[in-house]
C-alpha positions in Angstrom: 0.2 -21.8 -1.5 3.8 -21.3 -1.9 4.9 -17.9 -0.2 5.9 -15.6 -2.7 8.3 -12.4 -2.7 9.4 -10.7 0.7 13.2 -11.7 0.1 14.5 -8.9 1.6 12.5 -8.9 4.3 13.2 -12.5 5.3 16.6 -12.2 5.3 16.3 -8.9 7.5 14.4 -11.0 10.0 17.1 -14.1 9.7 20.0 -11.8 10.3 18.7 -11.0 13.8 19.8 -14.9 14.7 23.1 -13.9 15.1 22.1 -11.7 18.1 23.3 -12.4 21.9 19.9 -11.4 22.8 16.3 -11.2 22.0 15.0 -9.0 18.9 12.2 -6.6 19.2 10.7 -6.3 15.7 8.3 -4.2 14.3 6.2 -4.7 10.6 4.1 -2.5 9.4 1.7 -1.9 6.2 -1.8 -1.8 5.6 -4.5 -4.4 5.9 -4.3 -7.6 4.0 -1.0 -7.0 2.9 0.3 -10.2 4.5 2.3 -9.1 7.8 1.6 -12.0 10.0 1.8 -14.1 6.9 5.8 -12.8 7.0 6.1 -13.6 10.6 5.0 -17.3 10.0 7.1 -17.8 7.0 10.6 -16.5 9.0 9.6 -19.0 12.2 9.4 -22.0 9.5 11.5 -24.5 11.6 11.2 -22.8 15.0 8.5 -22.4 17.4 6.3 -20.1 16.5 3.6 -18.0 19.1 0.7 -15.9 17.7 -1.3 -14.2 19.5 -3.9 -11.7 18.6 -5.9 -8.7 19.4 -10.0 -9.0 19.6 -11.5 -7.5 16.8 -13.0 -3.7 18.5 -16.5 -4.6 18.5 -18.8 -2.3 20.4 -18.6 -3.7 24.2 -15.3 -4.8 24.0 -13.3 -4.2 26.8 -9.6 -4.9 28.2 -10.6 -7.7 30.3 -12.2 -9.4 27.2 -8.6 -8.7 25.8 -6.6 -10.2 28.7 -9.2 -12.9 28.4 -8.4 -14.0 24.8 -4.6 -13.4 25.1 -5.0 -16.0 28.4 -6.6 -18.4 26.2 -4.3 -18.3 23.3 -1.6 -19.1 25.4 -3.1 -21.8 27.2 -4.1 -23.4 23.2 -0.1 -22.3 22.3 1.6 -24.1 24.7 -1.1 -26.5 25.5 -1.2 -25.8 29.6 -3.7 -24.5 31.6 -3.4 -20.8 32.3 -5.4 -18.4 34.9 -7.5 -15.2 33.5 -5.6 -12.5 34.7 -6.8 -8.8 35.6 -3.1 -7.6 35.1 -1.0 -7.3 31.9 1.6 -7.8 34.0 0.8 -11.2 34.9 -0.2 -12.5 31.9 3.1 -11.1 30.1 4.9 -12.8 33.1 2.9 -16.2 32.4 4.0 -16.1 29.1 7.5 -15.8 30.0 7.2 -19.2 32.4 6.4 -21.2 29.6 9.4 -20.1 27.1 12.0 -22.8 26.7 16.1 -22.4 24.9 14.0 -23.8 22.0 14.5 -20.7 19.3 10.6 -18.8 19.4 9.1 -16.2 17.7 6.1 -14.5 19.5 4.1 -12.7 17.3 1.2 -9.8 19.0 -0.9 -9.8 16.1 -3.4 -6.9 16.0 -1.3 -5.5 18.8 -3.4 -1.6 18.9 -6.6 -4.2 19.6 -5.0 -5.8 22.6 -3.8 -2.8 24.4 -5.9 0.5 23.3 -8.3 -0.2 25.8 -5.7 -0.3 28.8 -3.8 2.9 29.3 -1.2 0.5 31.4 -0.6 -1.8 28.3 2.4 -0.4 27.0 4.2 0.5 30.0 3.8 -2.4 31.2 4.7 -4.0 28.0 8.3 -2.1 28.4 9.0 -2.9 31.6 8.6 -6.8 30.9 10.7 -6.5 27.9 13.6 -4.3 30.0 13.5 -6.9 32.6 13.1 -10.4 31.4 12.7 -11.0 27.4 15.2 -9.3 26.4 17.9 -11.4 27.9 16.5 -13.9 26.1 19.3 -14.6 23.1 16.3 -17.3 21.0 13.5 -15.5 21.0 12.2 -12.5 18.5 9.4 -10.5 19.6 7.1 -9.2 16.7 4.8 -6.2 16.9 2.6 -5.6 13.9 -1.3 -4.5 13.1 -3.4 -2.6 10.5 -3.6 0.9 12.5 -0.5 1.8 11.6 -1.8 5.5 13.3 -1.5 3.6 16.5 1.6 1.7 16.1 3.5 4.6 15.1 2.4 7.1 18.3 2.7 4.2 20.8 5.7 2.2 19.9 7.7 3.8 17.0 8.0 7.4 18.2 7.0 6.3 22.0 9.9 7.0 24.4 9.2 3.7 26.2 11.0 1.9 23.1 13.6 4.4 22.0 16.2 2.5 20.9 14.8 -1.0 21.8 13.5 -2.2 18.4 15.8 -4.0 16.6 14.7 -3.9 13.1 11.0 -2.0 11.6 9.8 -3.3 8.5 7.4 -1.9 5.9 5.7 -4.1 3.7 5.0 -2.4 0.4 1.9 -4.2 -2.4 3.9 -7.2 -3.7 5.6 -6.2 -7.3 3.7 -5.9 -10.8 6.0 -9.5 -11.5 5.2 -10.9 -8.1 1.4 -10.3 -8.2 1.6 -12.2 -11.7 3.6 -14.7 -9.8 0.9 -15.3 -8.0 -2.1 -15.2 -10.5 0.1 -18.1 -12.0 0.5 -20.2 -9.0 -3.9 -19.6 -8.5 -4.3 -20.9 -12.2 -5.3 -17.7 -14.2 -4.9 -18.1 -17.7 -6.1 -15.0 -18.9 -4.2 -12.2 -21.0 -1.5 -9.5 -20.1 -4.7 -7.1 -20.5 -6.8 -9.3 -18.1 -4.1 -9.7 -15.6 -3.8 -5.8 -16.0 -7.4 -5.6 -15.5 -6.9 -7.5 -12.2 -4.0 -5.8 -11.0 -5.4 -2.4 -11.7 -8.0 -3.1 -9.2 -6.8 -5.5 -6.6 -3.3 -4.3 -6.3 -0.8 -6.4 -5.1 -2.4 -7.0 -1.8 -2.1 -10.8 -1.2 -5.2 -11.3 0.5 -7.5 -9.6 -2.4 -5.6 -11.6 -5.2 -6.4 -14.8 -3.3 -10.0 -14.2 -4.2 -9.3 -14.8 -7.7 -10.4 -17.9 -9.4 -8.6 -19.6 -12.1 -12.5 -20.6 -13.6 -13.1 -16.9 -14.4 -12.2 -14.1 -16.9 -10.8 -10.7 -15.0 -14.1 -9.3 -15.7 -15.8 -11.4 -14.0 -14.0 -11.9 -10.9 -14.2 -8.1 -10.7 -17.6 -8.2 -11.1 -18.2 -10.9 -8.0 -15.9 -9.6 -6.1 -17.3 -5.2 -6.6 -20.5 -5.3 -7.8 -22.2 -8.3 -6.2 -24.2 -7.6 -3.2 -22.2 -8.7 -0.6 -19.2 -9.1 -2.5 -15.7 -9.3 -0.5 -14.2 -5.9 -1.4 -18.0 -4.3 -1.5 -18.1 -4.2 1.9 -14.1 -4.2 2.5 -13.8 -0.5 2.5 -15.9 0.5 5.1 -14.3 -2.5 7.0 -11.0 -0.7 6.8 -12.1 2.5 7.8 -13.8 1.4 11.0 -11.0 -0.8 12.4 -8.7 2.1 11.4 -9.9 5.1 12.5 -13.4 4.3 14.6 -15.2 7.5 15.3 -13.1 9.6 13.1 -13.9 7.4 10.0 -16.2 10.0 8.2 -13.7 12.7 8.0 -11.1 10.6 6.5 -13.3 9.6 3.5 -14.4 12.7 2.9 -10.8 13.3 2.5 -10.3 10.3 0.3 -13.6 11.5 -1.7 -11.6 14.6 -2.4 -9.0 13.2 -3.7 -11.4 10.9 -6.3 -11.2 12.8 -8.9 -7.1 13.9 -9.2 -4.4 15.3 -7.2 -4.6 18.1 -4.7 -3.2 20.1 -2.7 -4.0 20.8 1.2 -5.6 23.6 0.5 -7.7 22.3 -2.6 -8.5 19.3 0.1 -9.5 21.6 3.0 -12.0 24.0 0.6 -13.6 21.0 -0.9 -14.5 19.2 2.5 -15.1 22.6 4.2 -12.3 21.5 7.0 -11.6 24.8 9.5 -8.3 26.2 9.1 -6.3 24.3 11.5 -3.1 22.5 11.9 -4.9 19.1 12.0 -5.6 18.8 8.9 -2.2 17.6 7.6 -1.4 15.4 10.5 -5.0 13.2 9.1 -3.4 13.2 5.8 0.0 12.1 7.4 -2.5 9.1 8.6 -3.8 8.4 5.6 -0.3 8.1 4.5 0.7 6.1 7.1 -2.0 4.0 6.1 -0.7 3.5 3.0 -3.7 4.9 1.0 -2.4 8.5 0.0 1.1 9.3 -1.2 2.3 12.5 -1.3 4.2 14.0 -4.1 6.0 17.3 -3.4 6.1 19.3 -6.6 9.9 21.2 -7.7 11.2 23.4 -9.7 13.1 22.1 -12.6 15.3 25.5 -12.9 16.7 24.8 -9.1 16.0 21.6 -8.4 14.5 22.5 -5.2 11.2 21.0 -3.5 8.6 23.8 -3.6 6.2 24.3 -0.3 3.1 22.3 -2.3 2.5 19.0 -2.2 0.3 17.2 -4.4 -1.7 14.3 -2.7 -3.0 11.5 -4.5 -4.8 8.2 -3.9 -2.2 5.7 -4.1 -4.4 2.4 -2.9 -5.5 0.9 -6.5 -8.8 -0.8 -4.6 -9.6 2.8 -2.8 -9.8 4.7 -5.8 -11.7 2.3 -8.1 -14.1 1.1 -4.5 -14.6 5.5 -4.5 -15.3 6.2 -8.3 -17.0 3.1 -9.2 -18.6 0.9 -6.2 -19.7 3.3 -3.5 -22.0 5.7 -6.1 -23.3 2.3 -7.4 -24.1 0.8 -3.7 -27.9 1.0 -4.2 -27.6 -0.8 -7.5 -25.2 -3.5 -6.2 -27.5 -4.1 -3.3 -30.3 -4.7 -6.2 -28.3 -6.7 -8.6 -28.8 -3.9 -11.5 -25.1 -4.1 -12.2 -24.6 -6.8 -14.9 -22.5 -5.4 -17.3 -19.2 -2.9 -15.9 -19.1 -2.0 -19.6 -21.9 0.5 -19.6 -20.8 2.0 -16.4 -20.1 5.8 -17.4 -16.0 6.3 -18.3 -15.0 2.6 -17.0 -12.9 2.2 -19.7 -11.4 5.2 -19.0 -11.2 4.9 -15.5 -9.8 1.2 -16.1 -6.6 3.4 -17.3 -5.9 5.5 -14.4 -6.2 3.0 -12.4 -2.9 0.8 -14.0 -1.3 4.5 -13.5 -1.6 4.7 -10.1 -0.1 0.4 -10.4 2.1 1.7 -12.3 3.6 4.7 -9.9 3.8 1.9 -7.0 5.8 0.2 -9.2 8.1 3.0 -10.1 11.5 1.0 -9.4 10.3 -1.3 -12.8 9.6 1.5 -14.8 12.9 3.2 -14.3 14.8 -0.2 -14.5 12.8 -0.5 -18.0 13.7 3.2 -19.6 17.2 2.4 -18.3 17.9 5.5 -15.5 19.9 4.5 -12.4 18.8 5.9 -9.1 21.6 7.9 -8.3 21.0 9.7 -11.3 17.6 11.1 -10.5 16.9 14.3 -8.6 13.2 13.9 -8.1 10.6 12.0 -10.0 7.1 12.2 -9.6 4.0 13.1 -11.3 4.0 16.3 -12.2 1.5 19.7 -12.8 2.5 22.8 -14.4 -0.3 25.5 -13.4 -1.5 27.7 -15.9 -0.1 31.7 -16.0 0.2 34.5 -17.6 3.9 32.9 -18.9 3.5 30.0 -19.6 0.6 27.0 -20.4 -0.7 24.3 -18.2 0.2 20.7 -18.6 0.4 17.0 -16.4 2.6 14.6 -17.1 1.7 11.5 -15.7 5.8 10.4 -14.5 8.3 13.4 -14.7 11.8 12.0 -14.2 14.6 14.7 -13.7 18.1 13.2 -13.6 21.7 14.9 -13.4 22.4 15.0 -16.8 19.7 18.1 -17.4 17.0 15.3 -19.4 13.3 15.4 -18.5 12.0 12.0 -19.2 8.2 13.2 -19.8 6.5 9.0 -19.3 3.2 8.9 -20.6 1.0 6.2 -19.1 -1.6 4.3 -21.7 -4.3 1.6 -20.9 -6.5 0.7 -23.9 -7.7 -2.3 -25.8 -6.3 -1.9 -29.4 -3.2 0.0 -31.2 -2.4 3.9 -30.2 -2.7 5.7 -33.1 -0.5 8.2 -34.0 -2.4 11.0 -32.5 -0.4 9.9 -28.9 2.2 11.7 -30.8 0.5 14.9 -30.9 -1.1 14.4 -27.7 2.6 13.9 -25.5 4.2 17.0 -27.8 1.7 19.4 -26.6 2.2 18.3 -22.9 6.3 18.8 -24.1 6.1 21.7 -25.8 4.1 23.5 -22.8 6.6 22.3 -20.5 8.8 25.1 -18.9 12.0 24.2 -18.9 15.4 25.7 -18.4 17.8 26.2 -21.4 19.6 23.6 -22.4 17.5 21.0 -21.3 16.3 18.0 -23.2 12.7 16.4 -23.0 13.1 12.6 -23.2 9.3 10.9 -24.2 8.4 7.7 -22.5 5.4 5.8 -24.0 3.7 2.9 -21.5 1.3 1.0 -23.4 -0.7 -2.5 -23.2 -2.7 -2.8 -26.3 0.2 -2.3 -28.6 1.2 0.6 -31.1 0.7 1.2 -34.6 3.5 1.0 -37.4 3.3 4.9 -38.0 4.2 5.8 -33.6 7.0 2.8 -34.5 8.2 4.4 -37.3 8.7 7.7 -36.4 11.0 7.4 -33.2 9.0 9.9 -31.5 9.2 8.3 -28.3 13.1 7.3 -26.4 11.1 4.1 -25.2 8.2 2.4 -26.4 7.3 -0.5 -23.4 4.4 -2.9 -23.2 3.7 -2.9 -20.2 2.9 -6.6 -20.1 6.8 -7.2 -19.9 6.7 -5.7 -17.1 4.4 -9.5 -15.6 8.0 -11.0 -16.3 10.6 -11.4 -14.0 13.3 -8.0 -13.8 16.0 -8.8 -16.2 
């Protein structure tokens, strides 16, 4: 298939060439989201090493990690190599085969291949320090899916302060991109199919290479969740074992929290029953690392100051719809009593929140499509307003607060059919209980895929009405 998006990135990677010596590089972002597909794309043209961690398996030990590296180098450069009982001397067998010829040596899974040997990175640093980098053709990549790992032993570790040249984060392919990419597979289906799709897949490459252009979004969905067996059935429990191993069970019950809304800390640590302890947020911090919980510090509109709360919220499109609708239904699935998604209880419903949460990982498109310039905003996020004494309680699904004291109040709406005009009454109560500071204006934002009716048209309620099947089009 034709690689698709990662422009930026490529051209970060291709402006290390002009270097008098070698790059270190680091890419980052969760599983499946195409990272080693990156590194193969920029060596196009060059030689091109990849070598990858073992999978941790139970038994798995570093010699059966030295042992696979030996053999991939020995299939790489098609010469005989010895098993070695030394990182050292495998790193420095690697570095006998490299030629002028421009390289890129990729260490795929790299937490795999050395968490098992306390010696790995230090040795790893010293091999760098004395003979790759003086290397001016080739560019080392680092990358793998525990990002926990990668961050404590290369990004923040002091044996590669100030030795990586460029770190790069993949982020879910765009809303455009994604569609991009259901085009190039075939699909044929509808801006609310491919909505259905995205709502649940995300724009994680691997999971929207699963769809097939001889099925309707429904039914993809259905053989891909509620089969038994199906590929993202059994993906999530994947994830959390390669991830985080032994400590997998605390994280989900943290991700379980978060099923049914936005919480704070505190709201996460009563609802688990976690001890009061500073560990708490540093999981969170690698769930977020992970890139399956964003965090959205709350502010005061008055100030314009962050306030102390966060509100957490599960950002990963497949996490929340594998925790509300495919883990309670795991018994069924196993059975094959799930034939119609329909008549699951509030699918429809939850069908919605899940294009919000696409939608607020796409938030660069929405604020290109209402027309507000970055520099303008001082924060944007979703946005709570507790009950009190004072004043009423309200959620607005996108609060966008920019210089010019306006309060673009985006309203977020997935369903089959017309809104009526009773979204009209529904977004001026969430306005009208808003607390805001004199002389400020609230600016409604309607998203919508189903269309709107002639009345909501007519009566210029809302600053923007979007579909936001234009969003499928390329940015104008």
């Amino acid at each position: 298939m034709k690689f698709i998006g990662r422009k930026r990135e490529i051209e970060l990677l291709k402006a290390l060439r002009s270097r008098k010596m070698a790059a270190l590089v680091v890419i980052k972002g969760r599983r499946r989201i195409g990272k080693s597909r990156l590194a193969a794309e920029f060596s196009q043209g060059e030689r091109f090493i990849n070598i990858t961690g073992m999978t941790p398996e139970p038994g798995t030990t570093a010699q059966d990690q030295r042992n696979l590296f030996s053999h991939q180098m020995e299939t790489a450069f098609q010469k005989p190599t010895t098993k070695f009982q030394d990182w050292m001397d495998g790193l420095s067998q690697l570095s006998a085969y490299l030629t002028n010829e421009p390289t890129v040596i990729l260490f795929d899974e790299i937490s795999w291949m050395g968490s098992l040997d306390p010696t790995f990175i230090p040795k790893l640093k010293v091999w760098w320090d004395q003979d790759l980098q003086h290397r001016q053709n080739v560019i080392l990549i680092f990358c793998g899916s525990v990002s926990t790992w990668i961050e404590a032993n290369i990004l923040k570790s002091t044996s590669f302060f100030g030795r990586i040249s460029q770190v790069i984060e993949l982020s879910p392919l765009s809303i455009y991109e994604s569609n991009t990419f259901l085009n190039q597979l075939g699909f044929k289906g509808s801006d609310l199919d491919r909505f259905k799709l995205l709502s649940v897949l995300g724009g994680i490459p691997w999971y929207l290479e699963q769809v097939s252009p001889n099925e309707t979004a429904d039914q993809t969905i259905h053989r891909l969740c509620f089969e038994n067996k199906g590929l993202l059935t059994i993906e999530f429990d994947r994830i959390f074992h390669d991830l985080f191993s032994h400590k997998g069970e605390v994280y989900k019950n943290m991700m379980i929290s978060l099923n049914e809304g936005m919480k704070t800390l505190g709201e996460i640590r009563q609802t688990i029953n976690y001890h009061k302890s500073g560990t708490l947020s540093s999981l969170m911090g690698h769930l977020i690392i992970a890139g399956f919980v964003t965090q959205f510090p709350q502010w005061s509109i008055r100030t314009g100051k962050v306030r102390r709360q966060s509100l957490y919220r599960i950002s990963d499109p497949y996490m929340r719809f594998y925790l509300k609708y495919i883990a309670p239904n795991l018994d069924k699935i196993e059975k094959g009593h799930i034939t119609d998604m329909g008549n699951l209880p509030g699918y429809k419903t939850m069908m919605g929140f899940q294009v919000e949460s696409l939608l607020l990982q796409n938030r660069n498109d929405i604020l290109q499509t209402i027309g507000i310039k970055p520099a303008d905003i001082i924060y944007d996020n979703p946005y709570i307003q507790l009950a009190s004494t004072r004043q009423k309680g309200c959620q607005i699904d996108y609060l966008v607060q920019t210089t010019t004291n306006n309060l673009y109040a985006c309203e977020f709406k997935f369903r089959q059919g017309e809104l009526k005009k009773d979204i009209i009454n529904e977004v001026s109560e969430k306005i009208n209980a808003l607390n805001k500071p004199k002389g400020y204006a609230v600016v409604p934002v309607l998203f919508h895929v189903g269309g709107v009716s002639e009345p909501v048209e007519e009566s210029r309620f809302f600053y923007r009405i979007v579909n936001t099947g234009d969003l499928l089009e390329a940015p104008g």
